[in-house]
PDB file of N, CA, C and O in Angstrom:
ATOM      1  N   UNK A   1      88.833 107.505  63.117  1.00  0.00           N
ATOM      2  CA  UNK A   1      89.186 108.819  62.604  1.00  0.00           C
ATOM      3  C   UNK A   1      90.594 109.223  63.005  1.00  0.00           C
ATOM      4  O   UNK A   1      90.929 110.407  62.959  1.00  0.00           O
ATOM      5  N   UNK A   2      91.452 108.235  63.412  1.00  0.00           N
ATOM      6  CA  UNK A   2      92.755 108.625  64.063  1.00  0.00           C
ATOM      7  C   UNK A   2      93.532 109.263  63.023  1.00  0.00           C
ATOM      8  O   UNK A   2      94.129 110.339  63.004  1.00  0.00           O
ATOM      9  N   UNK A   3      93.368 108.245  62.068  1.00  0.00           N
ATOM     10  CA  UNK A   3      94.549 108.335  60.839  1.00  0.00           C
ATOM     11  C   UNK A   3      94.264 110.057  60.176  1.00  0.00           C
ATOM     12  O   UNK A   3      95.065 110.966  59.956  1.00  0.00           O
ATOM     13  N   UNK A   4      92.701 109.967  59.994  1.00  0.00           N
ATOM     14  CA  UNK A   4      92.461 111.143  58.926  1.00  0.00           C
ATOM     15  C   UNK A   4      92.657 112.037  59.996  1.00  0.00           C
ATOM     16  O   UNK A   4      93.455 112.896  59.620  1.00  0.00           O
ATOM     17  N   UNK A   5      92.247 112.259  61.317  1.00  0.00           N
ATOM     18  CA  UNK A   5      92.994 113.796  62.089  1.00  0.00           C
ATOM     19  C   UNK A   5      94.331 113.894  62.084  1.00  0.00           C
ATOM     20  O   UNK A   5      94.600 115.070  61.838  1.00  0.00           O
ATOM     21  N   UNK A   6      95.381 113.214  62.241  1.00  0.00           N
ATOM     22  CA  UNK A   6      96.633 113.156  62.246  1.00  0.00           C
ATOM     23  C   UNK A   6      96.617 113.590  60.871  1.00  0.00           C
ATOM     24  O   UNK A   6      97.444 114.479  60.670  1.00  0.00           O
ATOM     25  N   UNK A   7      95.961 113.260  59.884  1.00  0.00           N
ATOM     26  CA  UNK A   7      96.383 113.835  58.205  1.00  0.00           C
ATOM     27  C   UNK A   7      96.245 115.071  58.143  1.00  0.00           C
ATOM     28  O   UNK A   7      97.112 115.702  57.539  1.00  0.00           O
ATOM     29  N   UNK A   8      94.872 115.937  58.880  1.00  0.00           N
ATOM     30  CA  UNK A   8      94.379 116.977  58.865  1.00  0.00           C
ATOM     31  C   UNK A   8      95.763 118.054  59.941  1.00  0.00           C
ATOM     32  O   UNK A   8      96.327 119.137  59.787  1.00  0.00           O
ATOM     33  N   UNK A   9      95.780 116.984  60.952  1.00  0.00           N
ATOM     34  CA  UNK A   9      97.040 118.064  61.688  1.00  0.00           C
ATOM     35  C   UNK A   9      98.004 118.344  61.014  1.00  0.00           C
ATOM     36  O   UNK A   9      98.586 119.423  61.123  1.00  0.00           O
ATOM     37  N   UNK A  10      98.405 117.253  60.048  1.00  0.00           N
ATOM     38  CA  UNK A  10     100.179 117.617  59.181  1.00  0.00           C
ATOM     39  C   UNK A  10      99.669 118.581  58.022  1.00  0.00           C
ATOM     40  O   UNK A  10     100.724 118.868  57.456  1.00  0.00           O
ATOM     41  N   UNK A  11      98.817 119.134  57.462  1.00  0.00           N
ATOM     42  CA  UNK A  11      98.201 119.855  56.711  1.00  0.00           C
ATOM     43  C   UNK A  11      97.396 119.787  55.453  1.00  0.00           C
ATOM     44  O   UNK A  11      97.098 120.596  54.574  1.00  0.00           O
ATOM     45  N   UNK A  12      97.134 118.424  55.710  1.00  0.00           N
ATOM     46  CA  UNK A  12      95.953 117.895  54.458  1.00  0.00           C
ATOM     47  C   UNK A  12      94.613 118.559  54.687  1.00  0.00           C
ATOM     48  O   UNK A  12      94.285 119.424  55.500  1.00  0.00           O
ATOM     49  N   UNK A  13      93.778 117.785  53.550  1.00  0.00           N
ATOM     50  CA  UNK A  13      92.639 118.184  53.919  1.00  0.00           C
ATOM     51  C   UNK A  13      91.861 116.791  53.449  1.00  0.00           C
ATOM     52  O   UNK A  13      92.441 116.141  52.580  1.00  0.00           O
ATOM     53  N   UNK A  14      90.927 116.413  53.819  1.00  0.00           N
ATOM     54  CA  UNK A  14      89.784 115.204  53.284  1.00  0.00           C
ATOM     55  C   UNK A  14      88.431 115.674  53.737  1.00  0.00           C
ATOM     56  O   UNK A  14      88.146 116.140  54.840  1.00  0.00           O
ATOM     57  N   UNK A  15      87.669 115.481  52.739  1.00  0.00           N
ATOM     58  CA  UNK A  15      85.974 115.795  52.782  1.00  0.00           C
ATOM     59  C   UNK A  15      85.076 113.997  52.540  1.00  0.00           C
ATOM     60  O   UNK A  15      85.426 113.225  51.647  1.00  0.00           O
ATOM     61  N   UNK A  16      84.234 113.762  53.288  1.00  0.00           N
ATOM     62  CA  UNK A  16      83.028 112.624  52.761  1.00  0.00           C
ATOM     63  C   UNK A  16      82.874 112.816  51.510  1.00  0.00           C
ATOM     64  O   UNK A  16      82.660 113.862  50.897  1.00  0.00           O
ATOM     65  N   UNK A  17      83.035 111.365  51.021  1.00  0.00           N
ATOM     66  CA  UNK A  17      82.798 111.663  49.266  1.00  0.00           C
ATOM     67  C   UNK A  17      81.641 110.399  49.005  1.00  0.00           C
ATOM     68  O   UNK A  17      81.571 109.242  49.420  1.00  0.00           O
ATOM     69  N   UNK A  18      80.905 111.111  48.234  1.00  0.00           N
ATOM     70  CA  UNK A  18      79.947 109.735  47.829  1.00  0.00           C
ATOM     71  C   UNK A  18      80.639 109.569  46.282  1.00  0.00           C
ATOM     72  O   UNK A  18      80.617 110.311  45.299  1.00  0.00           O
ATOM     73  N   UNK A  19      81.457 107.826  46.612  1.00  0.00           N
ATOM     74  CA  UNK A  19      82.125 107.199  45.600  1.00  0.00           C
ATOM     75  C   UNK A  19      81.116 106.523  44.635  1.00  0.00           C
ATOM     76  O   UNK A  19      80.452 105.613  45.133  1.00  0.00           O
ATOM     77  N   UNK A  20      80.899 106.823  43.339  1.00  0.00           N
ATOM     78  CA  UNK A  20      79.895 105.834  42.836  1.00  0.00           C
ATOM     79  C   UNK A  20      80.245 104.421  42.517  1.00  0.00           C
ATOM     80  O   UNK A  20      79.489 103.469  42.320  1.00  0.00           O
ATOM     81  N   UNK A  21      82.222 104.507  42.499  1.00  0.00           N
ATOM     82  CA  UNK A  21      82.512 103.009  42.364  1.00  0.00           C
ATOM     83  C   UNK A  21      83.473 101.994  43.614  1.00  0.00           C
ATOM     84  O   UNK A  21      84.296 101.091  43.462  1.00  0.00           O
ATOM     85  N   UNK A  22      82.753 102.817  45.142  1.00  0.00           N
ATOM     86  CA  UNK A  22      83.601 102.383  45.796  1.00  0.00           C
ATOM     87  C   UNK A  22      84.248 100.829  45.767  1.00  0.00           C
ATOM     88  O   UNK A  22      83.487  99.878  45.594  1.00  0.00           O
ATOM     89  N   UNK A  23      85.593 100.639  45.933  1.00  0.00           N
ATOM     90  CA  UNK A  23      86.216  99.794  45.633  1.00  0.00           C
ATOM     91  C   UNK A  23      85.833  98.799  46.573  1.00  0.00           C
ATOM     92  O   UNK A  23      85.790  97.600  46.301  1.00  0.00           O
ATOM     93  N   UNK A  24      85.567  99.273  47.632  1.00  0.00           N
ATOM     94  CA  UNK A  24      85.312  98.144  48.595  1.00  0.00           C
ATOM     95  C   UNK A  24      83.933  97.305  48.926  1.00  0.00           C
ATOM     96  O   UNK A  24      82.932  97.715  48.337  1.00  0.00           O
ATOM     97  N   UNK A  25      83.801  96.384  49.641  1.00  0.00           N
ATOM     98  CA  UNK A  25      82.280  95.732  48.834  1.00  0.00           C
ATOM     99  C   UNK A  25      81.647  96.542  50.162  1.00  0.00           C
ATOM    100  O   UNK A  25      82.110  97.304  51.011  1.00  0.00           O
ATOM    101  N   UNK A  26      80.052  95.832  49.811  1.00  0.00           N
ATOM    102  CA  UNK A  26      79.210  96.625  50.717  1.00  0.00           C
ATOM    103  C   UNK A  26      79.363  95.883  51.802  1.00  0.00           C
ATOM    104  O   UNK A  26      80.010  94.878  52.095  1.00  0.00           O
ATOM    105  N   UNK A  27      78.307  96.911  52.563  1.00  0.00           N
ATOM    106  CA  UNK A  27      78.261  96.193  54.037  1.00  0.00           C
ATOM    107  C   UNK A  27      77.092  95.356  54.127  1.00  0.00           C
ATOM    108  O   UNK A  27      76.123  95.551  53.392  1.00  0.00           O
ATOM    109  N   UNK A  28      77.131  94.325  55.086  1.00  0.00           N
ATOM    110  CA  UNK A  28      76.034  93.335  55.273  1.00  0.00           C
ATOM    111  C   UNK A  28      75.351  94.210  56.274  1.00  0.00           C
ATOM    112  O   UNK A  28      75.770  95.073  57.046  1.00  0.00           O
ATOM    113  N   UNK A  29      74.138  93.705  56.013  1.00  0.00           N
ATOM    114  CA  UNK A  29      73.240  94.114  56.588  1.00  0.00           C
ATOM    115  C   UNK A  29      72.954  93.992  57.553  1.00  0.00           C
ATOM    116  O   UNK A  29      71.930  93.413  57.917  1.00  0.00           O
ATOM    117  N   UNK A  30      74.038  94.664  58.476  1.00  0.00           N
ATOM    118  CA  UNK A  30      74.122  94.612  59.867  1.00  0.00           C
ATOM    119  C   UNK A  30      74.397  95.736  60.898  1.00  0.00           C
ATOM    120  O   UNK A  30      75.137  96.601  60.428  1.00  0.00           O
ATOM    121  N   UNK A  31      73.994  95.968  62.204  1.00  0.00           N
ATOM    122  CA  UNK A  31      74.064  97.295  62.416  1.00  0.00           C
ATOM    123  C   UNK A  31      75.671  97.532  62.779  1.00  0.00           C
ATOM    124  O   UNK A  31      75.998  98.680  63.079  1.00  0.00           O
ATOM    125  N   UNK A  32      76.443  96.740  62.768  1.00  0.00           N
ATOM    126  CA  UNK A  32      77.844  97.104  63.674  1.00  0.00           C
ATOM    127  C   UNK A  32      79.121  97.075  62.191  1.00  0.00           C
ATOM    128  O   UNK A  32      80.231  96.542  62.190  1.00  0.00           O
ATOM    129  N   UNK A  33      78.429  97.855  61.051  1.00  0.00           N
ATOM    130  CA  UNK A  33      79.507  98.013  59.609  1.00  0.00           C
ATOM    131  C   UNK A  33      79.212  99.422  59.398  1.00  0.00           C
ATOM    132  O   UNK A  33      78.220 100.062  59.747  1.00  0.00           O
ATOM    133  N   UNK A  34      80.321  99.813  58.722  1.00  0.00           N
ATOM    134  CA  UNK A  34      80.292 101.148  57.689  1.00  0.00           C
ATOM    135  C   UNK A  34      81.539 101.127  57.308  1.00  0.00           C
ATOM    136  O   UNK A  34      82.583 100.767  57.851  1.00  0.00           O
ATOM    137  N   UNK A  35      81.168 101.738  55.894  1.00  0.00           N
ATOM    138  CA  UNK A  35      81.800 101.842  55.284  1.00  0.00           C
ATOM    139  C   UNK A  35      81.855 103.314  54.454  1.00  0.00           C
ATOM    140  O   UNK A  35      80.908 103.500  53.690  1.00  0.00           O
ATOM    141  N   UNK A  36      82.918 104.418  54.539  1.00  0.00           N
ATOM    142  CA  UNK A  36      82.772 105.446  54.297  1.00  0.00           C
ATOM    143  C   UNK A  36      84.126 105.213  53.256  1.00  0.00           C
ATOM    144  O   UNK A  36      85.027 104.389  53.098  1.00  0.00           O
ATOM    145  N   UNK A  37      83.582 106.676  52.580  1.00  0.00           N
ATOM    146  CA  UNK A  37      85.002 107.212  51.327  1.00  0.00           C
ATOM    147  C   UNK A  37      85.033 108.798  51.208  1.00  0.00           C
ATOM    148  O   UNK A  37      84.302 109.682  50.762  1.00  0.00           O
ATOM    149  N   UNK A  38      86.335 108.686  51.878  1.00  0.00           N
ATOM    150  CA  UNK A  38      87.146 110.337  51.724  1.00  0.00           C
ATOM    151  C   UNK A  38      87.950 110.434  50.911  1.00  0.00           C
ATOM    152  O   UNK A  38      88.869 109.650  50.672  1.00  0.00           O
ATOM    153  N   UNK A  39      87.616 111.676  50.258  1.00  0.00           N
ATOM    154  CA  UNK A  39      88.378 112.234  48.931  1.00  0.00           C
ATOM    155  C   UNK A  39      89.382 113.161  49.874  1.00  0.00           C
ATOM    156  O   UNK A  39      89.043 113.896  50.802  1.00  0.00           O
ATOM    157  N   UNK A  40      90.961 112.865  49.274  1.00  0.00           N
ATOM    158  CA  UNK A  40      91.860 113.154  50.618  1.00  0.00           C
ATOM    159  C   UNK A  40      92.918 114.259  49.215  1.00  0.00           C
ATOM    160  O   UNK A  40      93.126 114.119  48.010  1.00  0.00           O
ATOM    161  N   UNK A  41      93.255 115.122  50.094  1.00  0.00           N
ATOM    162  CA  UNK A  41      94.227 116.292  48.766  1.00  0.00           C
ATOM    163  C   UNK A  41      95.544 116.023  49.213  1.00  0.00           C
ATOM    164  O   UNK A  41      96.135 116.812  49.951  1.00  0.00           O
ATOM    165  N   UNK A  42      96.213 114.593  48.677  1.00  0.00           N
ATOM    166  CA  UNK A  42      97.415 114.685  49.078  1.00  0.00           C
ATOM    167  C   UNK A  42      98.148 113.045  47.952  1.00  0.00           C
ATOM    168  O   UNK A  42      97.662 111.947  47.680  1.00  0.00           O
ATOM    169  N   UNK A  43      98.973 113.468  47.743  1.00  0.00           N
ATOM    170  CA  UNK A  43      99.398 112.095  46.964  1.00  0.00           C
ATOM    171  C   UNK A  43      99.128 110.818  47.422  1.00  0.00           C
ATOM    172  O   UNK A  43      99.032 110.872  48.648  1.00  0.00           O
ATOM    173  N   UNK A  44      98.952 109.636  46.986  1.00  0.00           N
ATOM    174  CA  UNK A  44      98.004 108.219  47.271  1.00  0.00           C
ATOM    175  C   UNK A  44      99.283 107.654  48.300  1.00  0.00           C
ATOM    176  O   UNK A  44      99.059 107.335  49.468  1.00  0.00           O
ATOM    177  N   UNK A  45     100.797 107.577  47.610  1.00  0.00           N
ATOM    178  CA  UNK A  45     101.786 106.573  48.160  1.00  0.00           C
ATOM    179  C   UNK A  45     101.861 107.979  49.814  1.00  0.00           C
ATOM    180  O   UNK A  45     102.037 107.481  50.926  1.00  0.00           O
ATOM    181  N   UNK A  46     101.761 109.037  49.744  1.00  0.00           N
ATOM    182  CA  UNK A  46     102.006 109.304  51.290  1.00  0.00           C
ATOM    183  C   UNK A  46     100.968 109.505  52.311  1.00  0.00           C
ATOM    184  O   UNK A  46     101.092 109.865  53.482  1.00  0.00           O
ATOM    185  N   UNK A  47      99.898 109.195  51.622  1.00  0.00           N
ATOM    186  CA  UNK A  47      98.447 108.916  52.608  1.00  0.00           C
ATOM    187  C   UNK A  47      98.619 107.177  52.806  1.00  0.00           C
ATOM    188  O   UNK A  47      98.003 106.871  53.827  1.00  0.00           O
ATOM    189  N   UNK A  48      99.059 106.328  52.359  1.00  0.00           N
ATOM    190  CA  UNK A  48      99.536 105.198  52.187  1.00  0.00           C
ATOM    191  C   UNK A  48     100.735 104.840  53.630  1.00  0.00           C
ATOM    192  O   UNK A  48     100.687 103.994  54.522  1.00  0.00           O
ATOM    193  N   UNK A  49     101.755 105.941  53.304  1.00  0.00           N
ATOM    194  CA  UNK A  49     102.414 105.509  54.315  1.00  0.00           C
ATOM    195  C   UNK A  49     102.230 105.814  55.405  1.00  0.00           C
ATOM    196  O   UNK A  49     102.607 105.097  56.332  1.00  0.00           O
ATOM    197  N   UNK A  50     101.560 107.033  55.598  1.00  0.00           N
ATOM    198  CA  UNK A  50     100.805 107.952  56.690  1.00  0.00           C
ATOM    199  C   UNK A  50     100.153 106.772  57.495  1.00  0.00           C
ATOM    200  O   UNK A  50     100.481 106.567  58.664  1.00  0.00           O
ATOM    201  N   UNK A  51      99.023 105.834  56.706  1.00  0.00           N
ATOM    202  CA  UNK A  51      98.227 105.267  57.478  1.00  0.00           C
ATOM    203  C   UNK A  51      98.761 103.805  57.510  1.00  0.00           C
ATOM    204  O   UNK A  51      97.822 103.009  57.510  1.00  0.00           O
ATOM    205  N   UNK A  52      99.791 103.308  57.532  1.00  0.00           N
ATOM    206  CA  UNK A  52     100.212 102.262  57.495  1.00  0.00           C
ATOM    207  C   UNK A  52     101.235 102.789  58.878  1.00  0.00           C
ATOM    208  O   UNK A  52     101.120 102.034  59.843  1.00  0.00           O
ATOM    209  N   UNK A  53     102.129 103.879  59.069  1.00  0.00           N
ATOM    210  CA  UNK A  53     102.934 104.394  59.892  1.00  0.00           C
ATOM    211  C   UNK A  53     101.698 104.102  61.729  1.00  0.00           C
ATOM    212  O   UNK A  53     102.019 103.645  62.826  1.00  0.00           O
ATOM    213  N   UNK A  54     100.193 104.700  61.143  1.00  0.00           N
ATOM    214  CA  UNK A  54      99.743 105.256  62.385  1.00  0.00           C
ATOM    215  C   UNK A  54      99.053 103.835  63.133  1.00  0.00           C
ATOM    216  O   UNK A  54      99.031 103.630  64.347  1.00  0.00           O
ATOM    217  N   UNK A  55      98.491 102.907  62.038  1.00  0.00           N
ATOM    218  CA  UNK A  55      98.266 101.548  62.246  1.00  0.00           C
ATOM    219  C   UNK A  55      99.000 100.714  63.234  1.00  0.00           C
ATOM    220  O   UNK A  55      98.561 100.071  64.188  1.00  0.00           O
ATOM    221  N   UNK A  56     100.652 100.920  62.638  1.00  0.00           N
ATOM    222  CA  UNK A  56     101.587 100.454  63.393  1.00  0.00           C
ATOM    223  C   UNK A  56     101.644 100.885  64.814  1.00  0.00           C
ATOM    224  O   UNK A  56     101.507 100.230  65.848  1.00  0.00           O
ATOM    225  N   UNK A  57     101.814 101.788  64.672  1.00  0.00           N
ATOM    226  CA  UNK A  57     101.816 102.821  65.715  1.00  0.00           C
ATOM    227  C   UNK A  57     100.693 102.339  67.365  1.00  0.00           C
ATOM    228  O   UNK A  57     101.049 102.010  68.497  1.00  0.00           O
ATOM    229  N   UNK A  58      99.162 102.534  66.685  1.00  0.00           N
ATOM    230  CA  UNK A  58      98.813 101.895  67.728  1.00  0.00           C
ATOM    231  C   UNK A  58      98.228 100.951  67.946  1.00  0.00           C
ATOM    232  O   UNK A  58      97.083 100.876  68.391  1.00  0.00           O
ATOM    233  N   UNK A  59      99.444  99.512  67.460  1.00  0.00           N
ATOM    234  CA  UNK A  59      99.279  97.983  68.111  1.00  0.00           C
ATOM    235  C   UNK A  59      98.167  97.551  66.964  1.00  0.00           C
ATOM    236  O   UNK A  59      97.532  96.697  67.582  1.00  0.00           O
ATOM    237  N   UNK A  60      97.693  97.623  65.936  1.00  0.00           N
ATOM    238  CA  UNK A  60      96.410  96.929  65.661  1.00  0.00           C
ATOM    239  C   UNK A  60      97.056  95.537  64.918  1.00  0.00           C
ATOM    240  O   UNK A  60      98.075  95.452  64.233  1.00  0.00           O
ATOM    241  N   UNK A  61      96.144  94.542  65.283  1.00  0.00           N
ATOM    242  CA  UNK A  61      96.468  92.867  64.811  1.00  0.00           C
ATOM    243  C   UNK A  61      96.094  92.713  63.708  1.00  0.00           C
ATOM    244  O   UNK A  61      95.134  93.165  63.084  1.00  0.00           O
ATOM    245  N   UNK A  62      97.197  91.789  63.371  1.00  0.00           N
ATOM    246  CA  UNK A  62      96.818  90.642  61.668  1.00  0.00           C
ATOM    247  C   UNK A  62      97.080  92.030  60.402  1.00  0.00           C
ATOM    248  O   UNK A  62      96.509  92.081  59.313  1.00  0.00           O
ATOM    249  N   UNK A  63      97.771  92.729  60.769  1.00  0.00           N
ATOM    250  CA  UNK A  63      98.113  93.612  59.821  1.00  0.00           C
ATOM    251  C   UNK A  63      98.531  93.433  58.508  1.00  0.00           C
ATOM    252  O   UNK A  63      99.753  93.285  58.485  1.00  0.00           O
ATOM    253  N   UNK A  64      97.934  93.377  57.211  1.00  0.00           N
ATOM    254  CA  UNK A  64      98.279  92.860  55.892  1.00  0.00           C
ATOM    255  C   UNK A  64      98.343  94.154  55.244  1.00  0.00           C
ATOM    256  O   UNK A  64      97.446  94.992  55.154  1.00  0.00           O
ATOM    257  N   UNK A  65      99.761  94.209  54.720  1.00  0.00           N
ATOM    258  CA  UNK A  65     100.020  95.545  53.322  1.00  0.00           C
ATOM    259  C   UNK A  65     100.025  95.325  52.694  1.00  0.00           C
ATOM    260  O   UNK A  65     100.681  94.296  52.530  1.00  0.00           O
ATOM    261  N   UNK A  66      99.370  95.897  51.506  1.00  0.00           N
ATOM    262  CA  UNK A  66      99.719  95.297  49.778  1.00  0.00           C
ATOM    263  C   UNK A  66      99.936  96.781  49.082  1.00  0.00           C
ATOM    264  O   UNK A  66      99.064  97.509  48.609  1.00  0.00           O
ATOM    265  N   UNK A  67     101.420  97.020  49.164  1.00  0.00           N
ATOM    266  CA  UNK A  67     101.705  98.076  48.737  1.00  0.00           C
ATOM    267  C   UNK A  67     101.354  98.468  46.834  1.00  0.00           C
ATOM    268  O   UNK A  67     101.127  99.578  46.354  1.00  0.00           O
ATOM    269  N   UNK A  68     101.401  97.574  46.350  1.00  0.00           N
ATOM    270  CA  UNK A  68     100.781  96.998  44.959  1.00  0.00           C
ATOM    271  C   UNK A  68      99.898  97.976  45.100  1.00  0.00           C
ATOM    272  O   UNK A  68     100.168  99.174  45.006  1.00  0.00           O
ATOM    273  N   UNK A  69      98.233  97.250  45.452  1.00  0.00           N
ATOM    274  CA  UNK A  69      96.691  97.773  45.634  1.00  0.00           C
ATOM    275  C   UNK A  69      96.871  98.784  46.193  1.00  0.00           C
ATOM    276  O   UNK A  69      95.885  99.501  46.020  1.00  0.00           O
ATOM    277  N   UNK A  70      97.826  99.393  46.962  1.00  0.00           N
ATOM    278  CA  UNK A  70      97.487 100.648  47.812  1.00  0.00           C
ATOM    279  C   UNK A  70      96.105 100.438  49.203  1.00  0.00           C
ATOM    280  O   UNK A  70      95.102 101.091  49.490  1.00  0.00           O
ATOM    281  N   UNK A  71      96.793  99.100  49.806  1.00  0.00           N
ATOM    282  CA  UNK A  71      95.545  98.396  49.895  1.00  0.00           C
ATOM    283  C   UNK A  71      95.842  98.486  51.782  1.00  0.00           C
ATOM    284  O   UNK A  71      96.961  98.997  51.817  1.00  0.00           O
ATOM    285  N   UNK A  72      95.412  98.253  53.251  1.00  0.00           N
ATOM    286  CA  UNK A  72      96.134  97.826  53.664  1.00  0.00           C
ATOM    287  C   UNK A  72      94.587  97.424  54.924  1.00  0.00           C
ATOM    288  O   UNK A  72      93.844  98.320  55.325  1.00  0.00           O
ATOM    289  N   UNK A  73      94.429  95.977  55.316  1.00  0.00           N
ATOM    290  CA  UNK A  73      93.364  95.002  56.154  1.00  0.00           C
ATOM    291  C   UNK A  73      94.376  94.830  57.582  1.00  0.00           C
ATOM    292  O   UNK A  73      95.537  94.422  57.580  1.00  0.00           O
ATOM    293  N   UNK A  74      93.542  95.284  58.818  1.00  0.00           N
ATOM    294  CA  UNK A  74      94.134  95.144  59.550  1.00  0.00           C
ATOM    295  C   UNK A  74      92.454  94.703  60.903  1.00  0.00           C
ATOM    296  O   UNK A  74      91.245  94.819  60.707  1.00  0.00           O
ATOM    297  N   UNK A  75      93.140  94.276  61.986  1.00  0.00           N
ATOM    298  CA  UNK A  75      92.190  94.021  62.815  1.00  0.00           C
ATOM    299  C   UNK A  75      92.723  94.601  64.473  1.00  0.00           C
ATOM    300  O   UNK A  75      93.764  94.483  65.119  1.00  0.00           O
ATOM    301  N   UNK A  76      91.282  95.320  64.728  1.00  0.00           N
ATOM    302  CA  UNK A  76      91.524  95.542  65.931  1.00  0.00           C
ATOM    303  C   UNK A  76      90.457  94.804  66.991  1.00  0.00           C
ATOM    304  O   UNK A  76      89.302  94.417  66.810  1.00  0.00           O
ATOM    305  N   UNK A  77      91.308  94.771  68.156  1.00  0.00           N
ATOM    306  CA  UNK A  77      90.707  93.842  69.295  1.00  0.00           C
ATOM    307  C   UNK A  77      89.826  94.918  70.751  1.00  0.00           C
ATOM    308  O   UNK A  77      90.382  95.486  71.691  1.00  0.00           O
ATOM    309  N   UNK A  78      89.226  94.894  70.617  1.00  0.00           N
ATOM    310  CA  UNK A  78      88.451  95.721  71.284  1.00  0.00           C
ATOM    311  C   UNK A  78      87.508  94.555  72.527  1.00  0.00           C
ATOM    312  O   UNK A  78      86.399  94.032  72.422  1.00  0.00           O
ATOM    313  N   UNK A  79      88.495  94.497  73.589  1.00  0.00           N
ATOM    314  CA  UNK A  79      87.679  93.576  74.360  1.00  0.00           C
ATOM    315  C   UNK A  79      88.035  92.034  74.202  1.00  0.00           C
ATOM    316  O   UNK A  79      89.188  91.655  74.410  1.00  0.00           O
ATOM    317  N   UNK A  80      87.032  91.154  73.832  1.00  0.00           N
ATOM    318  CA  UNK A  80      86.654  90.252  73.148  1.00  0.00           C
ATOM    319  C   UNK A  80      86.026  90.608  71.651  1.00  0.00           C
ATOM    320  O   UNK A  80      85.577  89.676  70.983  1.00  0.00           O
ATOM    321  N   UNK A  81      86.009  91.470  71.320  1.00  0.00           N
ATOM    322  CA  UNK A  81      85.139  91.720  70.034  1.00  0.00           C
ATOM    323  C   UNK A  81      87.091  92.061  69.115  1.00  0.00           C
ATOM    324  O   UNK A  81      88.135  92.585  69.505  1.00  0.00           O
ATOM    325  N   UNK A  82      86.484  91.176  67.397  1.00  0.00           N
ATOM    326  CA  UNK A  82      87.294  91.933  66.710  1.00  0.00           C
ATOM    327  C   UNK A  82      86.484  92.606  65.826  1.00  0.00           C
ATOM    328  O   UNK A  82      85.286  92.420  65.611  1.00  0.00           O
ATOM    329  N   UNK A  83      87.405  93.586  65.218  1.00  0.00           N
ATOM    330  CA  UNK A  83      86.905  94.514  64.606  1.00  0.00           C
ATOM    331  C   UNK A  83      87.640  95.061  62.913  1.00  0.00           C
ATOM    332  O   UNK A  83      88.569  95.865  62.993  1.00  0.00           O
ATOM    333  N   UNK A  84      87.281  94.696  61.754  1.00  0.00           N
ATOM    334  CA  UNK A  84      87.965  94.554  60.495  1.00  0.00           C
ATOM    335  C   UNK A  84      88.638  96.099  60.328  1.00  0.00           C
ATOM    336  O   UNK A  84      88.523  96.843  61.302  1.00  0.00           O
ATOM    337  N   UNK A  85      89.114  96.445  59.509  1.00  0.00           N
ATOM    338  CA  UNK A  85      89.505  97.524  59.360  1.00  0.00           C
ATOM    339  C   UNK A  85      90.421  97.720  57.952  1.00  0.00           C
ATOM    340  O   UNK A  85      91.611  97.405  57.961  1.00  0.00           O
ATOM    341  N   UNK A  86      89.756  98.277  56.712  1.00  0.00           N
ATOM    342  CA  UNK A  86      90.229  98.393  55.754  1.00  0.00           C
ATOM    343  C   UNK A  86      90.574  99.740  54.943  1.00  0.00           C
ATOM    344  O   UNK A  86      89.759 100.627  54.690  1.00  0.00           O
ATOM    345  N   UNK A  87      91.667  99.730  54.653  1.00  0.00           N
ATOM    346  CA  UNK A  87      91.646 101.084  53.747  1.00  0.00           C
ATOM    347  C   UNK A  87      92.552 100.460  52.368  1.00  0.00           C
ATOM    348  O   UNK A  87      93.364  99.545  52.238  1.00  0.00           O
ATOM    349  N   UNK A  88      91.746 101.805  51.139  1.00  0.00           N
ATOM    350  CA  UNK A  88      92.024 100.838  49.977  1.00  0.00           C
ATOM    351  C   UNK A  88      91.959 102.393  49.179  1.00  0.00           C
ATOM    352  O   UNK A  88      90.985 102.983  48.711  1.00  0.00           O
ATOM    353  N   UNK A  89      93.764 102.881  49.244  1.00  0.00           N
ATOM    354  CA  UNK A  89      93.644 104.138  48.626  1.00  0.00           C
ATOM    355  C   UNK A  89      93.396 104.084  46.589  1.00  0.00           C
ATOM    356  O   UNK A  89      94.106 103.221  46.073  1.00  0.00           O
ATOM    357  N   UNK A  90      92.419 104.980  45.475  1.00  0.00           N
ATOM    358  CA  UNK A  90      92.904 105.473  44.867  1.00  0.00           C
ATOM    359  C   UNK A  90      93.047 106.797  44.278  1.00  0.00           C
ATOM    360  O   UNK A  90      92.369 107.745  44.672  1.00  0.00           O
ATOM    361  N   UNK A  91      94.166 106.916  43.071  1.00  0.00           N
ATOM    362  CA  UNK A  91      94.469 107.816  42.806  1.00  0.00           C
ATOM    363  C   UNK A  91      93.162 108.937  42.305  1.00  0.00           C
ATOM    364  O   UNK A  91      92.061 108.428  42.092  1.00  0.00           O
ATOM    365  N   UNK A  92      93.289 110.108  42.169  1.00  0.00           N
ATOM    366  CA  UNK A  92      92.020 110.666  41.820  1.00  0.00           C
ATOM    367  C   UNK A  92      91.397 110.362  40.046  1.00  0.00           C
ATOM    368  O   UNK A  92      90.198 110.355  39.769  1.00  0.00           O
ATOM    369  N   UNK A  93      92.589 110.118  38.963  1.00  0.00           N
ATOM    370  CA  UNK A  93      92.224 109.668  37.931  1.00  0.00           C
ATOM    371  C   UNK A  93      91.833 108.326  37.597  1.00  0.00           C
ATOM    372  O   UNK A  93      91.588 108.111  36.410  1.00  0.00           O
ATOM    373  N   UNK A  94      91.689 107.045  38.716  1.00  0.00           N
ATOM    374  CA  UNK A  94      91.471 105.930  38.859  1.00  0.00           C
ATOM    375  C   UNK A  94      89.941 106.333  39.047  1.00  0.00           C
ATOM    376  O   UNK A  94      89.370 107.406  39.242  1.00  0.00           O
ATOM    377  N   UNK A  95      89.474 104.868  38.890  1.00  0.00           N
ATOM    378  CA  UNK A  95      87.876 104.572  38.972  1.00  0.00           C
ATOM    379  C   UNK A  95      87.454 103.321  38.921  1.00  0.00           C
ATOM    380  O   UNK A  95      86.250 103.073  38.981  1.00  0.00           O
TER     381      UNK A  95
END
């Protein structure tokens, strides 16, 4: 939740959205996944750079941008455990 409070402090807003076509696949059926989708009130390319800026920011590994997709897979190391981490912005007239 780092990225979306830092969004909420600069003066956005984002609510839980149940996506009917979330872009991203499901989760396996396992207890240590989720996968959530926030509907965010702010243009796609500066929630984009927002969370690509805060990523950087604190250290996370194997960081892949695809400024294209609005896409950006990164991994964090927690311990010995890694941990996936995806965000995959779109626009509100996309589907």
């Amino acid at each position: 939740m780092t990225i979306f409070s830092l969004f909420n402090f600069l003066g956005g807003s984002f609510e839980l959205y149940d996506h009917p076509d979330n872009p991203l696949p499901e989760c396996p059926k396992t207890p240590n996944c989720a996968r959530t989708t926030f509907k965010i009130d702010s243009e796609p390319e500066y929630t984009f750079l927002l969370c690509q800026t805060v990523l950087e920011a604190i250290g996370v590994h194997d960081l892949h941008v695809n400024q294209d997709e609005l896409k950006i897979s990164s991994v964090f190391k927690v311990f010995i455990f890694k941990d996936d981490f995806v965000i995959k912005l779109q626009p509100a007239d996309e589907k």
